[in-house]
VEXMI-684550 format. One line per 3 residues: number of its first residue (from 0); their letters; for each residue z, y, x of C-alpha. Coordinates in pm, 1 decimal, always signed. Each point is the difference from the previous one (the first is absolute). Example, Ala and Ser with C-alpha at 12.3 -4.5 7.8 and 13.67 -1.06 7.14 Angstrom:
<rs>
0> as> +780.0:-450.0:+1230.0 | -66.0:+344.0:+137.0
</rs>
This chain:
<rs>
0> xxx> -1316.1:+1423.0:+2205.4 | +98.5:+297.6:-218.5 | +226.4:+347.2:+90.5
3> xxx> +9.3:+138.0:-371.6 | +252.9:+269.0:+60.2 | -69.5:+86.1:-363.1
6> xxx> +77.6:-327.1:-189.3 | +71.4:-333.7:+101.2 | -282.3:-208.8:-56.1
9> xxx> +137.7:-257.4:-309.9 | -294.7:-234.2:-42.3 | -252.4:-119.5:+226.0
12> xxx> -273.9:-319.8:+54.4 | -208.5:-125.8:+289.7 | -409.7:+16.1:-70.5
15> xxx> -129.2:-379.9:-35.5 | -140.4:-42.2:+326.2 | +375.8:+203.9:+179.2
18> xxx> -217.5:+243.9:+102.9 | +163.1:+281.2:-179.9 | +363.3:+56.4:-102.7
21> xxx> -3.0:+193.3:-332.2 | +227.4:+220.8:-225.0 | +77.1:+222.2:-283.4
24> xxx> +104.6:+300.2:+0.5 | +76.3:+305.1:-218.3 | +126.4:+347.7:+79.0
27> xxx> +376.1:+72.1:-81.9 | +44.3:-304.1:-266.0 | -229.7:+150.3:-205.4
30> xxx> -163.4:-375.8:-57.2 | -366.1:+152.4:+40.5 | -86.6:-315.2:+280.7
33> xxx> -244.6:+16.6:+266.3 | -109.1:-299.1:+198.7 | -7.5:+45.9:+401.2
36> xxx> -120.0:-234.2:+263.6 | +147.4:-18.6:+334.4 | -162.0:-248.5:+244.4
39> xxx> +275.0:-119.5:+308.6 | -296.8:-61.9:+228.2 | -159.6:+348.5:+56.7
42> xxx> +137.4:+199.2:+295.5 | +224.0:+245.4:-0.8 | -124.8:+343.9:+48.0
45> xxx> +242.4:+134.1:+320.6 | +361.7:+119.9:-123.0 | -60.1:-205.4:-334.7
48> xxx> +260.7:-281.4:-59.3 | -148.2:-148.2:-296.7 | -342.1:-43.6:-128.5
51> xxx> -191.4:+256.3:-250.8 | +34.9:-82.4:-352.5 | -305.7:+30.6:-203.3
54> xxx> +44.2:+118.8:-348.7 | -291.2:-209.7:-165.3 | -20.5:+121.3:-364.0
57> xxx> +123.8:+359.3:+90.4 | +72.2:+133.3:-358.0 | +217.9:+259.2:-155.5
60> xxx> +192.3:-50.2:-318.8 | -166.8:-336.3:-37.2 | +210.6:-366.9:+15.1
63> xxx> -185.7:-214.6:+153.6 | +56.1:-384.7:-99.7 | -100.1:-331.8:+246.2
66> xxx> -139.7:-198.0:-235.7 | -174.1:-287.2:+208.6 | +48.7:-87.7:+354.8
69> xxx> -323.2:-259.0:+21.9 | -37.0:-291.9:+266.1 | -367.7:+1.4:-27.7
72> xxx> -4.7:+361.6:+128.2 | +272.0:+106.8:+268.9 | -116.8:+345.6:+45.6
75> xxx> -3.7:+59.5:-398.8 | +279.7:+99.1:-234.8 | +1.6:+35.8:-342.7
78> xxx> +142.0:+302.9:-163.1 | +60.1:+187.2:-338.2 | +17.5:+372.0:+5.4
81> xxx> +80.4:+259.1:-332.3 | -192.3:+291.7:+197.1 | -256.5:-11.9:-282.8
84> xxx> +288.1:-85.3:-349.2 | +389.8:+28.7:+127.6 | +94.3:-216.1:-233.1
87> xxx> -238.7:-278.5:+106.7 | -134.4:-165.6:+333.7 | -358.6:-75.6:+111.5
90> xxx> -105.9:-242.5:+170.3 | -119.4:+84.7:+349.8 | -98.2:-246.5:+348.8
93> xxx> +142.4:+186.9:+305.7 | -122.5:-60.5:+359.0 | +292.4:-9.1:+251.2
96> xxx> -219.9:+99.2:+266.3 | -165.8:+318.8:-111.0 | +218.2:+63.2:-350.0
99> xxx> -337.6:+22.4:-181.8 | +81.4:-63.5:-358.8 | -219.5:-185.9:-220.7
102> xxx> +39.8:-8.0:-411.7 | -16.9:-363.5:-108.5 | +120.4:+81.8:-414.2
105> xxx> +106.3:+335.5:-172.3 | +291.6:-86.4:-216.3 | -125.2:+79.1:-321.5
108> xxx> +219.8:-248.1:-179.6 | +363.6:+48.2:+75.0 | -54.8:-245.2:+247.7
111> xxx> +384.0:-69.5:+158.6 | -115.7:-291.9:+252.1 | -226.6:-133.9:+178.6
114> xxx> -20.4:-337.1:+71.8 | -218.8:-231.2:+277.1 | -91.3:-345.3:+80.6
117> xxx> -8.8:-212.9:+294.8 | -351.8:+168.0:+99.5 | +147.8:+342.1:-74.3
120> xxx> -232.5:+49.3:-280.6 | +157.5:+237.2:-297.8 | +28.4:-292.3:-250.1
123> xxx> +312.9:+124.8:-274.2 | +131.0:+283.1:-122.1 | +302.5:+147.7:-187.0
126> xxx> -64.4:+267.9:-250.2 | +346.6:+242.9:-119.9 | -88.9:+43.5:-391.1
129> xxx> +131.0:+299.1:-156.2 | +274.0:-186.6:-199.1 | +135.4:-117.3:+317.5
132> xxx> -145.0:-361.6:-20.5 | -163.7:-165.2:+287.5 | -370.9:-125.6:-3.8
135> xxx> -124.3:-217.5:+273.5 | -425.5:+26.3:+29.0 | -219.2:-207.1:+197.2
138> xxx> -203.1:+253.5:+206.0 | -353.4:-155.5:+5.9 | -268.0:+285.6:+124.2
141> xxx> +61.1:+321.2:-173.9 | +188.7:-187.2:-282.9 | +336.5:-67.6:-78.8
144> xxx> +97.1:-327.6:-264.5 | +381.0:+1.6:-106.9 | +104.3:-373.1:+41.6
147> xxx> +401.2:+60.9:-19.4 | +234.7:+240.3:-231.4 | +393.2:+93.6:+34.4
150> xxx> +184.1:+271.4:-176.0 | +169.2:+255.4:+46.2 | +331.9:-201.1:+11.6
153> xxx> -177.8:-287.9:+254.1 | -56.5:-89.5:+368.0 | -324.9:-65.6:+126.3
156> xxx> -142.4:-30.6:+385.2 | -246.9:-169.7:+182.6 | +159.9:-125.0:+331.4
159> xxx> -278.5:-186.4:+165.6 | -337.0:-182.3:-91.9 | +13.8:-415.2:+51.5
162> xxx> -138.7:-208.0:+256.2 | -299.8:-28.3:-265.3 | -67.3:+425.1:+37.1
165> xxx> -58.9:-8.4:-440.9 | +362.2:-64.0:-108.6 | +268.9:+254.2:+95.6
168> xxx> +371.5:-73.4:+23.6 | +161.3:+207.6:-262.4 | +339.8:+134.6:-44.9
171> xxx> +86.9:+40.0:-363.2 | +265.3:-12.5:-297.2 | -253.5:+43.2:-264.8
174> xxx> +96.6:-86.0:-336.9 | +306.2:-71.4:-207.1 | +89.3:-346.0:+182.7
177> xxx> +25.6:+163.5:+286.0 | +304.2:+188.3:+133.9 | -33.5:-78.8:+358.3
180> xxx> -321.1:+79.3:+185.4 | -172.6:-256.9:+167.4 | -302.1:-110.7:+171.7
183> xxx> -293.8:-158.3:-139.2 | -371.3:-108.9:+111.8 | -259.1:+199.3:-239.5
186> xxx> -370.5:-3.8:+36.0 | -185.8:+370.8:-85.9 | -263.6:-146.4:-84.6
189> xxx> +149.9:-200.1:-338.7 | +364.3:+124.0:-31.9 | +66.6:-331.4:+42.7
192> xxx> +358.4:-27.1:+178.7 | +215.6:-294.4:+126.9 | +405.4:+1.0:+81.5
195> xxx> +18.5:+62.1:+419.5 | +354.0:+89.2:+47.2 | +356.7:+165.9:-189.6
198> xxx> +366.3:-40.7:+72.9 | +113.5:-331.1:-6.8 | +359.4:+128.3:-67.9
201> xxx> -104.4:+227.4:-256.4 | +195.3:+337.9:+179.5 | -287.8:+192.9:+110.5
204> xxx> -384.3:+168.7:+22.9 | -195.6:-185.1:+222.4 | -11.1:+219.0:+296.1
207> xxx> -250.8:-11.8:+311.0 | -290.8:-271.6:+22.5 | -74.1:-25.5:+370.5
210> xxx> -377.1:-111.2:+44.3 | -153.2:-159.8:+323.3 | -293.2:+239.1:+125.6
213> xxx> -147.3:-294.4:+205.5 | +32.3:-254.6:-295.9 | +9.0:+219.2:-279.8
216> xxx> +246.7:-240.5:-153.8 | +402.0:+66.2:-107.9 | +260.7:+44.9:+270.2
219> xxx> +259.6:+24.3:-222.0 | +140.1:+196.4:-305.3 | +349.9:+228.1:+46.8
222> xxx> +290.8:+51.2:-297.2 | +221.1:+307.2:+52.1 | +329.4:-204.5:-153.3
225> xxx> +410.5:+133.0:+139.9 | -206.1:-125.5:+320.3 | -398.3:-24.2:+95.9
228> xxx> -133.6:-352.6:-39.4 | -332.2:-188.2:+26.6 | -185.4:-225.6:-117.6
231> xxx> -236.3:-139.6:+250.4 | -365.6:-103.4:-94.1 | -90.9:-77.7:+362.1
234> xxx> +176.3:-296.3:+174.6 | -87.7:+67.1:+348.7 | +41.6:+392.7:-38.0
237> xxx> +400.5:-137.0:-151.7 | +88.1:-226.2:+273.7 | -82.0:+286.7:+286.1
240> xxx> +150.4:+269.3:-166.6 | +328.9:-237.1:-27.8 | -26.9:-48.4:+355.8
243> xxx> -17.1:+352.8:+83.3 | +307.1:+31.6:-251.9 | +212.0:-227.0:+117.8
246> xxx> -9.8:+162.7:+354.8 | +109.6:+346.5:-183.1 | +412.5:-89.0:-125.5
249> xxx> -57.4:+87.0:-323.7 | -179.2:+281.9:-29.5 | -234.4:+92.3:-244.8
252> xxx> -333.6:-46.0:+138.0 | -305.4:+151.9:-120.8 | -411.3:-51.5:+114.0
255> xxx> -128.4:+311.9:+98.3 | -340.9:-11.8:+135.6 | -180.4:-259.3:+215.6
258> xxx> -310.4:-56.1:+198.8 | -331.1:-34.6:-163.8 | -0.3:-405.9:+84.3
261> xxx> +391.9:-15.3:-91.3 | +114.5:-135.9:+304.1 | +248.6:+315.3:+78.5
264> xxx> +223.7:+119.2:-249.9 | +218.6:+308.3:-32.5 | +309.6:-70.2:-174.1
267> xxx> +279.3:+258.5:-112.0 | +364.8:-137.5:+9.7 | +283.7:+169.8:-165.6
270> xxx> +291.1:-31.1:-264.0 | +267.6:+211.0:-96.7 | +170.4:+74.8:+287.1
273> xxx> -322.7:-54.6:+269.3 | -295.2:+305.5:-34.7 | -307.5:-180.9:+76.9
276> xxx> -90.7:-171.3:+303.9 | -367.7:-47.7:+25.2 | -140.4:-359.8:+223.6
279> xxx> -299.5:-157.2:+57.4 | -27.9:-332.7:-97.1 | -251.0:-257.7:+186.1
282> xxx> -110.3:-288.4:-277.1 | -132.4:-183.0:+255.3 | +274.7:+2.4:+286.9
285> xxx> +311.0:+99.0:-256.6 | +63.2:+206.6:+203.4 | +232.6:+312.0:-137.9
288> xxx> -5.7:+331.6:+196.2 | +190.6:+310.3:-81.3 | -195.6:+306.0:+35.3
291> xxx> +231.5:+281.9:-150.8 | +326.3:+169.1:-182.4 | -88.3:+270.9:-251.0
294> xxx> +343.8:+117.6:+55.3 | +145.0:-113.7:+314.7 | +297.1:+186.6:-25.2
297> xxx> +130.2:-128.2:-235.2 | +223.2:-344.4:+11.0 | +33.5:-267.1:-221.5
300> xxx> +378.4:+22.7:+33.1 | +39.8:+331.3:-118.4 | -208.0:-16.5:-312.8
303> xxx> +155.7:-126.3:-339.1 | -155.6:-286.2:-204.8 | -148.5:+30.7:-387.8
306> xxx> +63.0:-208.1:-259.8 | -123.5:-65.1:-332.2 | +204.5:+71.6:-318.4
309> xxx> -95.3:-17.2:-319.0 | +177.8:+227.7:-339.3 | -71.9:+50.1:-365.3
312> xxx> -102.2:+328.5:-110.9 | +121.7:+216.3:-299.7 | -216.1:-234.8:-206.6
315> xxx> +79.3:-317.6:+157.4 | -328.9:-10.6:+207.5 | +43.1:-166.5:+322.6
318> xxx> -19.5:+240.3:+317.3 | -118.8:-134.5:+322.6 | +137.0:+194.7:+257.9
321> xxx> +67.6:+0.9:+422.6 | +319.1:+114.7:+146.3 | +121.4:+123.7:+317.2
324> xxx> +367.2:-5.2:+88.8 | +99.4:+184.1:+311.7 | +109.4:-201.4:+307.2
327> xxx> +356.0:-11.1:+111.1 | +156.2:+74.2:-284.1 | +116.4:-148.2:-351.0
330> xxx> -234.5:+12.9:-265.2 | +263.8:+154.5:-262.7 | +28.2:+383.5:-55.1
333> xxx> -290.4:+97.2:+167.6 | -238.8:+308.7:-28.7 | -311.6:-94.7:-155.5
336> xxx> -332.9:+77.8:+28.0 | -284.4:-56.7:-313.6 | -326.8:-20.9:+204.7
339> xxx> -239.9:-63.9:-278.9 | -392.9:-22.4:+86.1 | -307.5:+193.1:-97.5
342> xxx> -271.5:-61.7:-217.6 | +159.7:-51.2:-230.1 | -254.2:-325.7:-16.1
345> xxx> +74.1:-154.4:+337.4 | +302.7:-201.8:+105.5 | +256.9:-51.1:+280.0
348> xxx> -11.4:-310.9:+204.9 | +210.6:-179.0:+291.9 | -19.6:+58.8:+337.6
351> xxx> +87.9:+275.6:+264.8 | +77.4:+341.8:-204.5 | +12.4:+304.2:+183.8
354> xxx> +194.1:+219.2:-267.9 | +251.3:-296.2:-68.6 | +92.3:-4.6:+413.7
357> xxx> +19.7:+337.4:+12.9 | +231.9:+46.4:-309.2 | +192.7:-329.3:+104.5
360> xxx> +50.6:+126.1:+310.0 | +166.9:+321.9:-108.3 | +220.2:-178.2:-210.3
363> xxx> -163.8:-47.0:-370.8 | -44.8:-335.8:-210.2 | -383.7:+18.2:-52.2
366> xxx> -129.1:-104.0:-345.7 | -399.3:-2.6:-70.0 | -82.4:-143.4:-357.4
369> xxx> -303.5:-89.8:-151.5 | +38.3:+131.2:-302.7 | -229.2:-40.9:-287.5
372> xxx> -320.6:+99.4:+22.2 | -26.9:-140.9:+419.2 | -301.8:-220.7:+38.3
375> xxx> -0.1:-370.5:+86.7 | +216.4:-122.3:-275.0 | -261.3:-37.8:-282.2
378> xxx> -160.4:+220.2:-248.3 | +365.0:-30.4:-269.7 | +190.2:+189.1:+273.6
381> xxx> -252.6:+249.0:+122.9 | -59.2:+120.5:-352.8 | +384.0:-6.3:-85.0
384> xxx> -31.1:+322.9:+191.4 | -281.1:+175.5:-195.2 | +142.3:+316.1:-175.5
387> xxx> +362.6:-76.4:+195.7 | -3.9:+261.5:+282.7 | +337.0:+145.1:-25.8
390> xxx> +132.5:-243.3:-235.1 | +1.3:-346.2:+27.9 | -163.2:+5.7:+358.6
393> xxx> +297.1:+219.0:+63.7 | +240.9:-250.4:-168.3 | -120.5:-269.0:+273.0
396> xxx> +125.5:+269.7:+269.3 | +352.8:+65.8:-145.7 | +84.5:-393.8:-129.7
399> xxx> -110.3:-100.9:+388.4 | +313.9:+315.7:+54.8 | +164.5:-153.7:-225.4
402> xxx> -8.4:-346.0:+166.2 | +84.6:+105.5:+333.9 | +320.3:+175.9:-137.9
405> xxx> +83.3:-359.4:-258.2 | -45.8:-224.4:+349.6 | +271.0:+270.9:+223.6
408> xxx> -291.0:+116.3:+210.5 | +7.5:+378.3:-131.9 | +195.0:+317.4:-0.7
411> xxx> -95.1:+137.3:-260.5 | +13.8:+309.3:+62.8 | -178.9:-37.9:+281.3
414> xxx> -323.3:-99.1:-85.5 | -332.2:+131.4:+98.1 | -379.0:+25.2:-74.9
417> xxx> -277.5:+18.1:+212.6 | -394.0:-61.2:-43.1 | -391.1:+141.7:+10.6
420> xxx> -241.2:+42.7:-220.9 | +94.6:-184.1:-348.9 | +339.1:-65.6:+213.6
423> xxx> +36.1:+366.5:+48.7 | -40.3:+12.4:-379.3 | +280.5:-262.1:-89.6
426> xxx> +213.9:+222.1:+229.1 | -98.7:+279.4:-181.9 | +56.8:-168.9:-356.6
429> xxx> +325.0:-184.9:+137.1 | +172.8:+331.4:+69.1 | -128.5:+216.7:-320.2
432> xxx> +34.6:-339.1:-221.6 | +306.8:-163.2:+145.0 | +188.4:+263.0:+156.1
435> xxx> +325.5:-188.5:+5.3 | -167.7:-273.6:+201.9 | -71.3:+159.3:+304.9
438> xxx> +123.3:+227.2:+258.6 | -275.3:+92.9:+201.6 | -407.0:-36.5:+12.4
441> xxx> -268.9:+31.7:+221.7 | -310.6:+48.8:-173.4 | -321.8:-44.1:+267.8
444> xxx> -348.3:+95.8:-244.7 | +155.3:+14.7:-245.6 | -161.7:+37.9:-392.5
447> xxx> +234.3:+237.3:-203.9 | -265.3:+99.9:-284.1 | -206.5:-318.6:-131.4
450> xxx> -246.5:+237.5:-213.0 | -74.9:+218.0:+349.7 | -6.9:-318.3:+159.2
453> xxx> -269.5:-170.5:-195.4 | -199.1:+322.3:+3.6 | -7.3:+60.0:+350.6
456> xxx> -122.9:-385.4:+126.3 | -253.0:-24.5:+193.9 | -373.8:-31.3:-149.0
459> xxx> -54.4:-324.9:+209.3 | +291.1:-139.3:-215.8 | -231.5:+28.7:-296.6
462> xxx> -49.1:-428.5:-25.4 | +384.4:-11.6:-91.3 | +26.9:+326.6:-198.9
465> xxx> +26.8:-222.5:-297.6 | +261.8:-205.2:+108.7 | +201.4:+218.0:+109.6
468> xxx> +51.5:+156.5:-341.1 | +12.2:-381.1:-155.5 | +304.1:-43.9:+211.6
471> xxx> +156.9:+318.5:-15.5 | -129.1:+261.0:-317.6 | -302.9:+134.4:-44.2
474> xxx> +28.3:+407.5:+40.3 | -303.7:+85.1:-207.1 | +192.1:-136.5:-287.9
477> xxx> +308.7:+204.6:-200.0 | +206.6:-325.0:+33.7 | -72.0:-30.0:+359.9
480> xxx> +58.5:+336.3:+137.3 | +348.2:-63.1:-185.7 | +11.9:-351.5:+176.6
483> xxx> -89.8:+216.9:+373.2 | +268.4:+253.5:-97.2 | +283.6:-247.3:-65.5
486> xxx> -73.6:-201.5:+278.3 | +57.7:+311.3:+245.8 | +235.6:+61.9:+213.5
489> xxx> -79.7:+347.9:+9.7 | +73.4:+51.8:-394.3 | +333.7:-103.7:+67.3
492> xxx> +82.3:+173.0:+344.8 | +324.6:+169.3:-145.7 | +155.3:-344.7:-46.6
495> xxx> -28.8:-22.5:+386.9 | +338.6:-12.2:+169.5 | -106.2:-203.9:+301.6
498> xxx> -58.0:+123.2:+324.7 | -391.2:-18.4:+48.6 | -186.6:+35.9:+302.2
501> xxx> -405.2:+68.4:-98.8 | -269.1:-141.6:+260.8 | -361.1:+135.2:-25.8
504> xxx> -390.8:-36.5:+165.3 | -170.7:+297.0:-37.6 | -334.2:-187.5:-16.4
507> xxx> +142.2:-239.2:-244.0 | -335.1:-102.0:-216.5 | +204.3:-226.6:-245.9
510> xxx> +314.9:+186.8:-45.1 | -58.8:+368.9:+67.0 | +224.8:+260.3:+114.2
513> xxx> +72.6:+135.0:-289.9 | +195.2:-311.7:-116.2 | +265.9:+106.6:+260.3
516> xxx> -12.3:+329.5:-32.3 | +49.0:+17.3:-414.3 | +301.5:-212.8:+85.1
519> xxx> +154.8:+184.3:+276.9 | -34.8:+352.2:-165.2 | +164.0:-161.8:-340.0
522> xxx> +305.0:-124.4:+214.4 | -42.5:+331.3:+171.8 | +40.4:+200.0:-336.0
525> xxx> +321.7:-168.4:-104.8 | +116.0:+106.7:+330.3 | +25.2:-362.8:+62.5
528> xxx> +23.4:-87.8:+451.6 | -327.7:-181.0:+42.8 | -167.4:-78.1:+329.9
531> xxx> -408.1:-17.6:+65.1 | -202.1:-125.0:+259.3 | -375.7:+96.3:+1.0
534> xxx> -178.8:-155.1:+281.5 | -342.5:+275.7:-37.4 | -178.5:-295.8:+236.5
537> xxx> +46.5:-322.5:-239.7 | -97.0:-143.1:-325.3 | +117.8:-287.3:-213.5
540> xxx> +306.4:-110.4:+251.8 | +17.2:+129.2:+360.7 | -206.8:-139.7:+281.5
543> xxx> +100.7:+210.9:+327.2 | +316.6:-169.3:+181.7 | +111.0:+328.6:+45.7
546> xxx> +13.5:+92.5:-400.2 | +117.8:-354.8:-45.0 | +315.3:+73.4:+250.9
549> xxx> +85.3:+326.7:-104.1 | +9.8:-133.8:-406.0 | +207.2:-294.1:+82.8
552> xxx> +266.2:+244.8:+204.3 | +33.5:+218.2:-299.7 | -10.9:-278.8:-194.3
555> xxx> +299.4:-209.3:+150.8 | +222.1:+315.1:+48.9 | -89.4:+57.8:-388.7
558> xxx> +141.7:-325.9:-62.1 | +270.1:-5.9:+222.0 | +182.3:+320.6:-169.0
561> xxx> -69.3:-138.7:-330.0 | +108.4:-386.4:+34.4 | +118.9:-16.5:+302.6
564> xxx> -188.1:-212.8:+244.5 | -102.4:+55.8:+364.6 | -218.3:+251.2:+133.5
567> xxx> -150.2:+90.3:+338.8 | +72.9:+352.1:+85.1 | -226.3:-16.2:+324.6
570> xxx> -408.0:+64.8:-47.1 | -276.1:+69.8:+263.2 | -54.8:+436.0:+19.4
573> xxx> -356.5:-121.6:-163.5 | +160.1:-162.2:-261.1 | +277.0:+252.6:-71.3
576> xxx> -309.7:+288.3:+44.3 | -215.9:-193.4:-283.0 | +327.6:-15.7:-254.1
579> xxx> +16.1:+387.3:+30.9 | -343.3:+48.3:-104.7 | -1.4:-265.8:-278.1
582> xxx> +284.5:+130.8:-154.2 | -66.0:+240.7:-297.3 | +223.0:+225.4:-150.1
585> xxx> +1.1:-71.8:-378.7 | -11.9:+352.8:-43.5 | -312.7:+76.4:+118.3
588> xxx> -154.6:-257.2:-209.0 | -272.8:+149.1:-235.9 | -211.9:-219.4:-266.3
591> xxx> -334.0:+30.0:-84.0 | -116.7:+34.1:-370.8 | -48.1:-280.9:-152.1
594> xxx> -353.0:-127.8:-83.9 | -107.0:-170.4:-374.6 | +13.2:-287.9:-74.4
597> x> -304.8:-215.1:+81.0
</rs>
């Protein structure tokens, strides 16, 4: 359907009526999307193997959002663009057949979502106040009613409108009774809400409420625990999906899309050691059919399996974390690898892990925590972590070391860390902050200078500017530029003893070059080895296989001379070519001035 020789295409839809097979794209990671249109039925001009992809909004330096994909009108999307304000998005009705764009409401109002009923008719809006609360509006004509509040330190979302179209399902942990968010049934019209649905166990946020588009009522509501579970609200929608389950061994089976009258299905199977299968499932013959691997190649057999394991931190906080333990041999001694995630406000969850294979495989233990601040686990342990980059964040990173070495799984002095984006940072902060801990890192987009950091996000990040400083320090304060400076690895870069490898998008619109580059030349300046990879055609995390490969064979021969695990010493001439020319020598690195602070 698509030959992007550029970038891989990473998200993608079908139109309502499957007449068009649409995508986002930017150019080089640099997270300014387009929306193009390719349509499988057109013929193939002569020498042409796929068909033409139409860019339909066809903007420069502008991120274009989907906001609305309506049933009522197949050859309509809804979109927000920041061509007029960066920092905001109007609203905008775009015609997949001729990409004529149509303004439906100028965001006037820090408007951060959109929301639509049954009908598709703009019916509630949320509102990003400048003290980082949340406002949700009725949108009635020209005017906007608030109807809901949270602060700064609260959750609130609109997942779907009722059966009714006037109440909306919403997700929230308003309030001071509420630690765990949870769904419940509020009218816009009163305020007036009623309990729908929260953890009956008490662990976790409510996760994903999966509404019928034929019925318009509950499917059922998911709880990202250890494991995924459900709680089903439709009976008939339970005892199918358990049918299609029961023919899959085990695995971890997930809806994916299905036909507009929900006869077909399209499941995804998977769990630790099995990358997803996709099937089609028949509700009304039961019958299962498989349809594809996403990774073929690889066997069931040869992968290792994860298991939950739980730790107390410096402060006695309980750590939820997933392990990896390499396959055919003992779990005692081991290199380790620290893999923690990005965000920081996201979590890890179960299932098929590319980095913990690939690490397993070469010989590591593979620990991935979710330390505080990780979302999912209620509002106490998210905000645990505000003002704790670098220090009790950290802690939850070196106690989880510590654990591994207490149960006989780690050398310890052989033990690694490896991560992007706020991952990147811990491996940054582990190695200027803990030096004794660790004996190599890998940092992939990695933020060395929080006050450069916050300056340089991106002006469509303006909704959570607010927040951001709430949960780490606010740099237009004396106390919080102190805060940013403490909590940098770069002000303590001649603590560094550990082997580092630096990883870097040139087009990186959240963490920018220069995060890389101030920390390579200070490791540079103490005459301190360091090695850098700037990929000049990537942004936050590489895309291209080819930039992928060629940072995961430096990568694994970084790791291998410092702890000691396997490495492949083969690679492609493409993939060997690409390493040369990604590789920088940290003593050509210049910075640019620094700008003021904003």
């Amino acid at each position: 359907m698509t030959n992007d020789q550029a970038r891989p295409v990473r998200g993608y839809f079908w139109s309502r009526d499957g007449k068009y097979l649409l995508y986002s794209q930017d150019k080089g990671g640099d997270e300014n999307f387009n929306i193009y249109a390719v349509n499988p039925a057109e013929a193939l001009p002569a020498g042409q193997a796929v068909p033409t992809a139409r860019d339909l909004t066809g903007l420069k330096g502008v991120r274009v959002q989907v906001v609305n994909v309506p049933l009522t009108d197949t050859n309509t999307l809804y979109i927000g663009l920041n061509d007029r304000d960066k920092a905001w998005h109007d609203l905008y009705k775009l015609n997949l057949t001729t990409g004529e764009k149509t303004l439906v409401r100028q965001n006037n109002d820090r408007i951060g979502a959109w929301e639509f009923d049954w009908n598709d008719q703009l019916r509630v809006a949320s509102r990003s106040n400048p003290d980082g609360s949340t406002e949700w509006l009725r949108v009635e004509g020209d005017k906007l009613t608030p109807f809901y509040k949270t602060s700064i330190d609260e959750q609130s979302n609109v997942a779907a409108f009722a059966k009714d179209n006037k109440r909306v399902y919403m997700v929230t942990n308003m309030g001071p009774g509420r630690n765990l968010a949870e769904i419940v049934l509020m009218d816009p019209a009163t305020g007036k809400e009623e309990p729908f649905q929260a953890d009956l166990q008490k662990r976790v946020d409510v996760g994903n409420l999966a509404v019928s588009e034929k019925t318009h009522e509950p499917v059922f509501v998911s709880f990202e625990d250890d494991r995924m579970r459900r709680v089903w609200k439709d009976k008939e929608f339970e005892k199918d999906f358990k049918t299609a389950s029961a023919k899959l061994n085990g695995l971890d089976v997930y809806p994916v899309s299905n036909t507009t009258d929900e006869r077909l299905w399209l499941l995804s199977a998977s769990s630790a050691t099995q990358p997803s299968v996709a099937y089609l499932f028949d509700r009304q013959t039961k019958q299962l059919t498989k349809q594809y691997e996403t990774r073929p190649k690889l066997k069931s057999s040869d992968l290792a399996d994860m298991k939950v394991v739980r730790y107390k931190s410096s402060d006695g906080l309980e750590i939820p974390a997933y392990l990896t333990l390499p396959k055919g041999v003992a779990a005692k001694n081991l290199p380790v690898m620290i893999v923690p995630h990005g965000g920081p406000w996201g979590r890890d969850t179960y299932g098929f892990n590319a980095m913990h294979q690939f690490l397993a495989n070469r010989g590591y233990a593979v620990l991935s925590p979710n330390f505080r601040a990780s979302t999912g686990y209620g509002k106490k342990f998210l905000e645990a972590g505000n003002g704790e980059w670098g220090r009790k964040m950290q802690d939850d990173l070196t106690w989880g070391v510590k654990y591994l070495i207490a149960q006989g799984i780690a050398d310890p002095k052989k033990v690694g860390i490896m991560g992007g984006s706020y991952g990147g940072y811990a491996t940054l902060a582990g190695v200027a902050f803990t030096p004794d801990v660790y004996s190599a890192g890998v940092a992939i987009v990695a933020p060395s200078n929080l006050m450069t950091l916050l300056n340089a996000i991106p002006p469509y990040w303006e909704a959570m500017r607010k927040q951001l400083y709430a949960r780490m320090a606010d740099p237009g304060t004396e106390a919080g530029r102190a805060e940013l400076a403490r909590m940098s690895p770069l002000g303590s870069a001649n603590k560094i003893k550990t082997p580092l490898m630096v990883v870097q998008g040139a087009n990186d619109p959240r963490v920018n070059k220069a995060e890389a580059d101030q920390i390579v030349v200070a490791l540079r300046d103490r005459n301190y080895p360091v090695q850098y990879l700037l990929a000049p055609d990537e942004g936050h995390g590489f895309a291209r296989p080819v930039n992928n490969m060629a940072m995961f064979a430096a990568s694994e021969k970084f790791l291998s001379k410092h702890l000691g695990g396997r490495f492949q010493e083969s690679m492609s001439p493409a993939v060997a070519k690409r390493l040369e020319e990604i590789t920088v020598d940290p003593k050509t690195v210049t910075l640019v001035k620094e700008t003021a602070v904003k």
